[in-house]
C-alpha positions in Angstrom: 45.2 62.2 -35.7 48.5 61.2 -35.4 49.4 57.2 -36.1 52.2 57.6 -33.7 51.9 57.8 -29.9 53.3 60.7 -28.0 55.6 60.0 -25.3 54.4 57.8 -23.1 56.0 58.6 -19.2 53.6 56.8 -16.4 52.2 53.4 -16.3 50.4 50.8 -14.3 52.6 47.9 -12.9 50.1 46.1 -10.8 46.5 45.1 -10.8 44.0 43.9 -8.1 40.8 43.2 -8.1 37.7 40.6 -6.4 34.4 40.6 -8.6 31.3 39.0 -8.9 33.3 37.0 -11.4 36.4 35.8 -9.5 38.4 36.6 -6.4 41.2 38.1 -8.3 41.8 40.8 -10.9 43.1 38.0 -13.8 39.9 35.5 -13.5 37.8 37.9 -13.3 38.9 39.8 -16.8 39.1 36.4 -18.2 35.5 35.4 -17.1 34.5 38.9 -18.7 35.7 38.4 -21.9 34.5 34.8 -21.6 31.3 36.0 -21.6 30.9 34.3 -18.2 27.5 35.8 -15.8 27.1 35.6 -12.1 23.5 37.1 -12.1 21.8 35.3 -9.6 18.2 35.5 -7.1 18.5 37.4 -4.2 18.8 34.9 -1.1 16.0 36.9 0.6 14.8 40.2 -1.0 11.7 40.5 -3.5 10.5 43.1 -5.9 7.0 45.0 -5.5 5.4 42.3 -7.9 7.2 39.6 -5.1 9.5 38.1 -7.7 13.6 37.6 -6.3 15.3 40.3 -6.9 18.0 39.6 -9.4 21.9 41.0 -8.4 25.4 40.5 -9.2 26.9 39.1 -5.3 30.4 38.0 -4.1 28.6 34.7 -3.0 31.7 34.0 -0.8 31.3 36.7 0.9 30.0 36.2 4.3 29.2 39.3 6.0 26.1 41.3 5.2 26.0 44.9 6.1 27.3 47.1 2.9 29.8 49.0 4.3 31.5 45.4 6.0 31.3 44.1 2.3 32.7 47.2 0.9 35.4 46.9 3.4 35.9 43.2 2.6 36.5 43.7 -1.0 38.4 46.5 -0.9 40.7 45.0 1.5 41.2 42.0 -0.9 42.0 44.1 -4.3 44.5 45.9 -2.3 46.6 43.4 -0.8 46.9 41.6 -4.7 47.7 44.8 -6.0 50.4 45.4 -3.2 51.9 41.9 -3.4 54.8 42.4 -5.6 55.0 46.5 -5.3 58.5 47.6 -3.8 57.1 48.9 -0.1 58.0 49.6 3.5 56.2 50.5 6.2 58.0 53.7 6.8 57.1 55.3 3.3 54.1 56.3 2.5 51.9 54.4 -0.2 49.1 57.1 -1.6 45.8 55.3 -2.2 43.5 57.3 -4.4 40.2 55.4 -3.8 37.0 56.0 -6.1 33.7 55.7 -3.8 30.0 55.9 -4.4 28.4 59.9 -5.0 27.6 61.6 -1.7 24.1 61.3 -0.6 21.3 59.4 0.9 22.8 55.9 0.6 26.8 57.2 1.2 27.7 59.9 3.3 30.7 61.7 3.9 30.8 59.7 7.0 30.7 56.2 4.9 33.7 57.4 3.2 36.3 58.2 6.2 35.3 55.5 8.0 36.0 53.2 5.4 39.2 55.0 4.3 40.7 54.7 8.3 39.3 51.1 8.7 41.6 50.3 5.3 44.5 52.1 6.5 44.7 50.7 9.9 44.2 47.1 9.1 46.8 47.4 6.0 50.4 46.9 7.1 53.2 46.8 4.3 53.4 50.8 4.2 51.6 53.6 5.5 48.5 53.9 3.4 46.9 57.3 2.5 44.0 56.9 1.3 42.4 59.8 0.0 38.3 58.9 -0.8 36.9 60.1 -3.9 33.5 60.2 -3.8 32.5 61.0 -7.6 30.3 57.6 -8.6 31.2 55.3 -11.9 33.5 58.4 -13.0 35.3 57.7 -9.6 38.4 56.2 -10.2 39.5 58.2 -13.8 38.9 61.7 -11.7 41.4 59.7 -9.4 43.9 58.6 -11.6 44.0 62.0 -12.9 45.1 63.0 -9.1 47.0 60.4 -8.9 48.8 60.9 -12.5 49.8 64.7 -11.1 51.4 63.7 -8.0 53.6 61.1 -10.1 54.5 63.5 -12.6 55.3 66.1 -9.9 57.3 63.6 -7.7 55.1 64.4 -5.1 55.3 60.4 -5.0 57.2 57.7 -6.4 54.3 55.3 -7.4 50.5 55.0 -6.0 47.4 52.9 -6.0 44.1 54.1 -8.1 40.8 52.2 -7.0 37.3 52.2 -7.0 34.9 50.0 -4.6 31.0 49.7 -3.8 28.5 47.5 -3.0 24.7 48.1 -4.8 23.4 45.3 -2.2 22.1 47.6 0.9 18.5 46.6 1.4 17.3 50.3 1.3 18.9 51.2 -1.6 17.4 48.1 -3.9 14.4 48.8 -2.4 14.9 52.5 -3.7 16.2 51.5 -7.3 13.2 48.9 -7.4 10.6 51.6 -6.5 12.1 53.2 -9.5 11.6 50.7 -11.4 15.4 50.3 -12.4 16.2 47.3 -12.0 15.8 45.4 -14.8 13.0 42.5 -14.0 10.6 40.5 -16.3 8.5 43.5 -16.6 11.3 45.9 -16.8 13.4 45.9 -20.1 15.4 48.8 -19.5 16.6 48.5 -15.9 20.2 47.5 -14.4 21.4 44.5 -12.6 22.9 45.8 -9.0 26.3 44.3 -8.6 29.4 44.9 -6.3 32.9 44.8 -6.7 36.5 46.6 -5.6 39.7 47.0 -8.1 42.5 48.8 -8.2 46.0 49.0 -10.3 49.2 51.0 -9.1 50.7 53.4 -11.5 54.0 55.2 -11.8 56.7 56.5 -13.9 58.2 54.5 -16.3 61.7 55.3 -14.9 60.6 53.6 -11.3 59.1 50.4 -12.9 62.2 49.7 -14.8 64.4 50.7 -11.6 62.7 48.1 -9.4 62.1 45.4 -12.7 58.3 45.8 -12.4 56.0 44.9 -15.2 54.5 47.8 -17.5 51.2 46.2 -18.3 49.9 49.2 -20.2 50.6 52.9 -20.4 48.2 55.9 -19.8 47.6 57.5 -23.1 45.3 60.0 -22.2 42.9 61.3 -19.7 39.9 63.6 -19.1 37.4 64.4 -17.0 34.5 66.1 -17.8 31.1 67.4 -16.5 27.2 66.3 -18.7 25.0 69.5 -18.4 21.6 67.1 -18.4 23.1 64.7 -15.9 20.2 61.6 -14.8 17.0 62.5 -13.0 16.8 66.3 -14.4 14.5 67.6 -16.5 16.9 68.3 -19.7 17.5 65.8 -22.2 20.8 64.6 -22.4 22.7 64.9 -26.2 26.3 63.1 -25.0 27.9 66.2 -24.5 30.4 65.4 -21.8 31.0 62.4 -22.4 32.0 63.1 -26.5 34.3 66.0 -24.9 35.8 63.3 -22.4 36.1 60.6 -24.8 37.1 62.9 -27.8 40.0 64.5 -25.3 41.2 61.6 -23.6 42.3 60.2 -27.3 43.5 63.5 -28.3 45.6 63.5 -25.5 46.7 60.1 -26.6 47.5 60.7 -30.4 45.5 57.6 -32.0 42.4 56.0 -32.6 41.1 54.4 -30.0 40.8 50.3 -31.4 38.2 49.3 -28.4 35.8 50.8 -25.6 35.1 49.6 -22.8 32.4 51.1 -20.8 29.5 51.2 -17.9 26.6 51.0 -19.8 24.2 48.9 -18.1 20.7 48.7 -19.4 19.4 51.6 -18.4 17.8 53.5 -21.3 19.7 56.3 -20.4 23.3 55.4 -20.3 22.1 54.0 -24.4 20.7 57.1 -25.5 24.0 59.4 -24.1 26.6 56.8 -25.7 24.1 57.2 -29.2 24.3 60.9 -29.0 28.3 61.0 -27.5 29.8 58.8 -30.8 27.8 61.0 -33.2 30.1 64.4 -31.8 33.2 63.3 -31.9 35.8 63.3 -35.0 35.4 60.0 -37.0 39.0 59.6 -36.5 38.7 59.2 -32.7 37.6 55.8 -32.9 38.7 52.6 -35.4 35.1 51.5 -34.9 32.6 53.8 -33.1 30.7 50.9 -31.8 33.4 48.6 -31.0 32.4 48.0 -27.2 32.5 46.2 -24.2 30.1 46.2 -21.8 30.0 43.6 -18.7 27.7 45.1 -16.4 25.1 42.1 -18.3 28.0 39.9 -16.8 29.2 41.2 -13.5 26.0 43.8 -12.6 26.5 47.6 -12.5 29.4 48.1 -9.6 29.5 51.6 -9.5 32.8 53.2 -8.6 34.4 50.1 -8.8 33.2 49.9 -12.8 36.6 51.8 -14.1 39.1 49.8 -13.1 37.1 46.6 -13.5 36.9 47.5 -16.8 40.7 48.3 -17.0 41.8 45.1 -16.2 40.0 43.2 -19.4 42.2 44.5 -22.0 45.1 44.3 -19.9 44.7 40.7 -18.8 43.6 39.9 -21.9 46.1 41.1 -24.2 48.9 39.4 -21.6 46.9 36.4 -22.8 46.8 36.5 -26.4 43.3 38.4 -26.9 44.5 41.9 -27.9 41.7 44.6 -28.3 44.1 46.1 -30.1 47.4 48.5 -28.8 45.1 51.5 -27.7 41.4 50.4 -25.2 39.5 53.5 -23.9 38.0 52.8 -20.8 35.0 55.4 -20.1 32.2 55.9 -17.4 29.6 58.1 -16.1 28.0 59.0 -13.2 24.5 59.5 -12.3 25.7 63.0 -11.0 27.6 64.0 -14.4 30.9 63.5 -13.5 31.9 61.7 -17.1 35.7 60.3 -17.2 37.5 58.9 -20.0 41.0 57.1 -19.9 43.1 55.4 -23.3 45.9 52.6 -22.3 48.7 51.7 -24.7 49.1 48.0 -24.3 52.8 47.2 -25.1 53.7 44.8 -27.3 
């Protein structure tokens, strides 16, 4: 590949975010790359062998039902990523928001309720939130939307998310009766989390017009689709997610000097990531296993992962802790939707 970047035309000016880890987007990256946990007992559920369940909670969160909680912390990430964005409440502000897959636990009902109770309590601008309901791929398959209205003027400037909650009684009780939640009998299970981010991204023309901060540039993107997706009976080889993450740094130019991705003790997320590294070019990557991967830290958040991820080599570098000029953030969900996304951090 090429050592020099293509030209780089959209970027992301603002970042929001409220984690397990911290209220805001910047604590929170810097408690990730701290290496700091929040895994914690359940205050009231149990396993089948009666043990605490043990999750990844906003413990200041004081409301209980999923969809309030979802609501709660997707209502915080987006007023810190709005606070120093250029807005009116007679323009439109697009909101491309990454949601849980359709299905038992999150219906298509979930998401346009939660999309109108977020636009009618927002008031700097006229929010349209569009939901996207893809799972941990989420929030690249929106950035990708969002990225075309940009480029097409469609919109000057607009706000790429992801939220959900794992901590809806039925649905822990589901993942526990599949014994995937990782317990002191289970070694390869996750730890259900909850979390909401989101970053705004425009052209680089409108963030120097309005003296906005580039904090990183979008290299590349792809989205792709994995043939032996979870609970089918196909073994999965890393297809799509090689042809997402091989694409997204093609699209980019370079090697990619850092991953940071969903994985999240299930076996099957290892095995795909084993399999994905092994198809690509050698070039794609500096270091192949160079990786981050929090959900140890923060718990699996689902379609909130992307952007949570996003924000540790952006906060980072700001601080002095470079990955390196060029992160690939990549995720998958349990669906097959696989998304991959390379920044260039400026110097």
């Amino acid at each position: 590949m090429s050592a020099l970047p293509r030209q780089l035309d959209t970027c992301i000016v603002a970042l929001g975010a409220r984690t397990p880890l911290g209220l805001r987007a910047q604590p929170s990256a810097m408690a990730a790359h701290a290496g700091i946990a929040r895994r914690a007992e359940h205050p009231y559920m149990v396993d089948r062998r009666g043990d605490p369940l043990v999750v990844a909670m906003d413990s200041t969160l004081d409301v209980h039902p999923w969809q309030e909680r979802m609501l709660a912390l997707a209502t915080s990430a987006l007023d810190e990523v709005c606070e120093t964005l250029p807005l009116s409440r007679e323009v439109g502000l697009p909101l491309f928001l990454g949601l849980p897959e359709l299905g038992r636990f999150f219906t298509e009902a979930d998401a346009t309720a939660l999309c109108r109770r977020l636009a009618q309590q927002f008031g700097r601008a006229a929010l349209q939130p569009a939901p996207v309901p893809e799972g941990n791929a989420s929030p690249i398959v929106a950035l990708e939307r969002a990225l075309a209205g940009v480029r097409a003027g469609t919109f000057p400037i607009a706000i790429v998310g992801g939220v959900e909650s794992y901590l809806d009684p039925a649905r822990l009780d589901a993942l526990d009766a599949a014994s995937r939640i990782a317990a002191r009998t289970i070694r390869w299970g996750l730890c259900p989390g909850e979390g909401a981010a989101m970053f705004a991204v425009c052209k680089g023309t409108f963030a120097r017009q309005y003296r906005l901060p580039i904090l990183a540039w979008i290299g590349g993107t792809k989205v792709t689709h994995e043939p032996a997706a979870m609970h089918v009976d196909a073994v999965c080889t890393g297809e799509g997610l090689a042809q997402a993450m091989a694409a997204a740094a093609a699209a980019a130019g370079v090697s990619v000097t850092k991953q940071y991705c969903d994985i999240d003790g299930e076996r099957y997320r290892e095995h795909e990531f084993s399999f994905a590294i092994l198809r690509v070019a050698p070039a794609t990557f500096v270091d192949a296993i160079d990786y981050v991967a929090p959900a140890n830290l923060w718990g699996q958040c689902g379609a909130a992962g992307a952007v949570m991820l996003a924000t540790i080599p952006i906060v980072t570098h700001a601080r002095g802790h470079s990955p390196g000029p060029w992160p690939m953030v990549w995720c998958g969900s349990e669906g097959g939707r696989r998304g991959a996304v390379v920044l260039h951090l400026p110097s």
